[in-house]
TORPALO-313816 format. One record per residue (C-alpha): residue number from 1; residue in three letters; y, x, z negated. Coordinates in steps of 0.25 Angstrom, whole numbers, padded with zeros to 4 digits. Layout:
# residues N
<NUM,"ALA",<Y,X,Z>>
...
This chain:
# residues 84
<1,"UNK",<0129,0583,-1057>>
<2,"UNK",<0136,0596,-1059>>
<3,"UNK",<0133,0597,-1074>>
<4,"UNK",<0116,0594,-1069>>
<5,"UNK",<0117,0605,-1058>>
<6,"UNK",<0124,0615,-1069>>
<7,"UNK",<0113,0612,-1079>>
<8,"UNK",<0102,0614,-1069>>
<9,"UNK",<0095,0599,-1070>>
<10,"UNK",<0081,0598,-1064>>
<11,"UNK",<0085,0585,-1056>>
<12,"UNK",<0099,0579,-1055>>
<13,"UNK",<0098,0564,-1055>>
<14,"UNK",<0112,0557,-1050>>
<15,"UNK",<0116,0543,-1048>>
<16,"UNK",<0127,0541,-1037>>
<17,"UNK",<0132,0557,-1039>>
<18,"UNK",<0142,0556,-1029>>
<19,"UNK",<0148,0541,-1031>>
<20,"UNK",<0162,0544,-1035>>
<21,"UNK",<0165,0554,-1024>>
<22,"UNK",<0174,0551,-1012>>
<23,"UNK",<0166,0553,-1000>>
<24,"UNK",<0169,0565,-0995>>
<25,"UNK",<0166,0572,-1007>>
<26,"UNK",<0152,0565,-1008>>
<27,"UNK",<0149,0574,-0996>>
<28,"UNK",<0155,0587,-1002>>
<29,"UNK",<0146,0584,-1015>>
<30,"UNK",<0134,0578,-1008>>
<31,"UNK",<0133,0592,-1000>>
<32,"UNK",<0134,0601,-1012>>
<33,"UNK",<0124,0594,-1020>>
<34,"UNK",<0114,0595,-1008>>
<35,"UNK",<0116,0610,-1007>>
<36,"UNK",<0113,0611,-1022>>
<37,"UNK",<0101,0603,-1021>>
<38,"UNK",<0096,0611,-1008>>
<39,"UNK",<0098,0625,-1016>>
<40,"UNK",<0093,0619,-1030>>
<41,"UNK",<0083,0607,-1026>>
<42,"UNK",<0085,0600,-1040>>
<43,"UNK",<0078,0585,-1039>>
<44,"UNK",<0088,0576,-1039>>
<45,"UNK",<0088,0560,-1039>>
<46,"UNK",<0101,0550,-1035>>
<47,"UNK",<0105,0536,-1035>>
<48,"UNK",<0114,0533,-1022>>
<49,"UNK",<0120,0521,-1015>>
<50,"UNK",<0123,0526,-1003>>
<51,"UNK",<0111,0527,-0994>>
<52,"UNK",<0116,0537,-0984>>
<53,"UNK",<0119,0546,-0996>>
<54,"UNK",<0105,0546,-1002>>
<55,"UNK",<0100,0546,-0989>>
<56,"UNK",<0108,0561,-0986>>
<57,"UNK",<0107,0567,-1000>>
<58,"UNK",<0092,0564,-1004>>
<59,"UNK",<0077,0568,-0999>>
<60,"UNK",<0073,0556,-1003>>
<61,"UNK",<0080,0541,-1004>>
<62,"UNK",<0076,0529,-1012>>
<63,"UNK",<0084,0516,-1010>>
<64,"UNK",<0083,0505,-1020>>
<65,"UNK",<0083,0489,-1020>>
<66,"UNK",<0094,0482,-1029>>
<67,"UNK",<0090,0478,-1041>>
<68,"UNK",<0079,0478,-1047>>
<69,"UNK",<0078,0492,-1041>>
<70,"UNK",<0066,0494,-1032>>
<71,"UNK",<0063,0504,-1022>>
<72,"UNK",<0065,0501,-1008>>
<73,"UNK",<0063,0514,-0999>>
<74,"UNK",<0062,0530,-1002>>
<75,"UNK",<0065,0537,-0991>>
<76,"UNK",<0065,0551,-0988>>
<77,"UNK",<0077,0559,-0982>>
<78,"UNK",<0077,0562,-0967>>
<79,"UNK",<0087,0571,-0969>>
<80,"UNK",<0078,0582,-0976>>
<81,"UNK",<0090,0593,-0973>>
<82,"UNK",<0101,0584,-0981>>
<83,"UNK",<0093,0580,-0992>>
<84,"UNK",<0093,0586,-1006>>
């Protein structure tokens, strides 16, 4: 994620970037990344398990069925001041 930020990427895509973190240092990370996005606004795409954490950290939230993959809802956040 550094080396895409460095590099200037147009859109960073990430699959379950903050997995192997402890908890508490999701939080610190989480937070960080948010205020980059708010003073960069580079599109960005994530793949999450945990719901609560989608629902926090994106504008928009798309959940899918087990396989074969289907869409089941995309929501928008209402938390338009947390969302990146």
């Amino acid at each position: 994620m550094a080396r895409a930020l460095i590099y200037g990427a147009n859109t960073l895509l990430m699959d379950e970037p903050f997995g192997a973190l402890d908890a508490q240092l999701k939080l610190v990370i989480e937070d960080e990344l948010m205020q980059l996005w708010h003073q960069e606004h580079r599109p960005s795409s994530t793949s999450r398990h945990d719901l609560t954490e989608a629902i926090t950290l994106a504008d928009r939230v798309v959940v899918f069925s087990s396989r074969p993959a289907q869409i089941l809802a995309i929501e928008t956040s209402t938390f338009p001041d947390l969302a990146i």
